[in-house]
N, C-alpha and C positions, 0 to 999 in steps of 0.2 A: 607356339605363341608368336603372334607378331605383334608390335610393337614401331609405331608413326610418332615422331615429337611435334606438334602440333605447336609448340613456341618453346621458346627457350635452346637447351643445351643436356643433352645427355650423355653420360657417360658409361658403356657396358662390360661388363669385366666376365673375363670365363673361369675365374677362378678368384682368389682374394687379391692378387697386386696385377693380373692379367690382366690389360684393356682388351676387349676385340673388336670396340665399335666408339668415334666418337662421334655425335649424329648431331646434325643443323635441324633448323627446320623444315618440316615436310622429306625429313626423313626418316628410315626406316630398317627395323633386324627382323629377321627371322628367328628364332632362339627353337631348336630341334625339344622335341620332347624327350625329359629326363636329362637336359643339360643341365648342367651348374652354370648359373648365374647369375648377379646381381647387378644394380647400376645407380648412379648418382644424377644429382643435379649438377653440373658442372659450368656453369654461368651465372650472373647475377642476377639476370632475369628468372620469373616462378618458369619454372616445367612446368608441362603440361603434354600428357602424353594418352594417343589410344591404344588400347589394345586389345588384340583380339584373339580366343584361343576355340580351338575341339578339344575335346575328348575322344578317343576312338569307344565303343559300347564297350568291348569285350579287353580292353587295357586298362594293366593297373595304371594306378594315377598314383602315382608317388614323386614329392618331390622336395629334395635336396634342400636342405635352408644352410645358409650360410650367417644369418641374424647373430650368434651367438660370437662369432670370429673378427663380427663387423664392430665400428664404432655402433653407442649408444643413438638410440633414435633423437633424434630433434626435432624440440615441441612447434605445433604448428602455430604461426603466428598469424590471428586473424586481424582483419583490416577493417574495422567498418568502413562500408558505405565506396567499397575498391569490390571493382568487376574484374573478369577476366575480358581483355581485350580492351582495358578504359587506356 
């Protein structure tokens, strides 16, 4: 998978306290297939991030969640009438 921060601030970990990446804008990881990883927002500013993956046909697709180890998700907080880019 790769992965470009397109605004904002991210932050990638190869494990739960591990950083390996902390990435500006128009920057960018590579994350190997079947790594463990996760990553945060790490600035004030929203994230906003592309990313792009393969599959190979004949590879299994399994992958490592770390969700359970991590803090609780936080609710999205909508804006009306707030763009990306305003």
């Amino acid at each position: 998978q790769l992965f470009v921060v397109l605004a904002g601030q991210a932050t990638f970990y190869s494990s739960l306290h591990e950083v390996a990446a902390v990435l500006g804008q128009f920057e960018g990881i590579l994350v190997p297939r079947g790594a463990v990883y996760w990553y945060e927002k790490s600035s004030e500013e929203n994230l906003v991030l592309l990313r792009a993956a393969a599959i190979a046909q004949n590879a299994p697709h399994e992958t490592r969640r770390l969700s359970e180890q991590l803090q609780p998700a936080v609710p999205v907080e909508v804006r009306e009438g707030a763009y990306f880019g305003d």
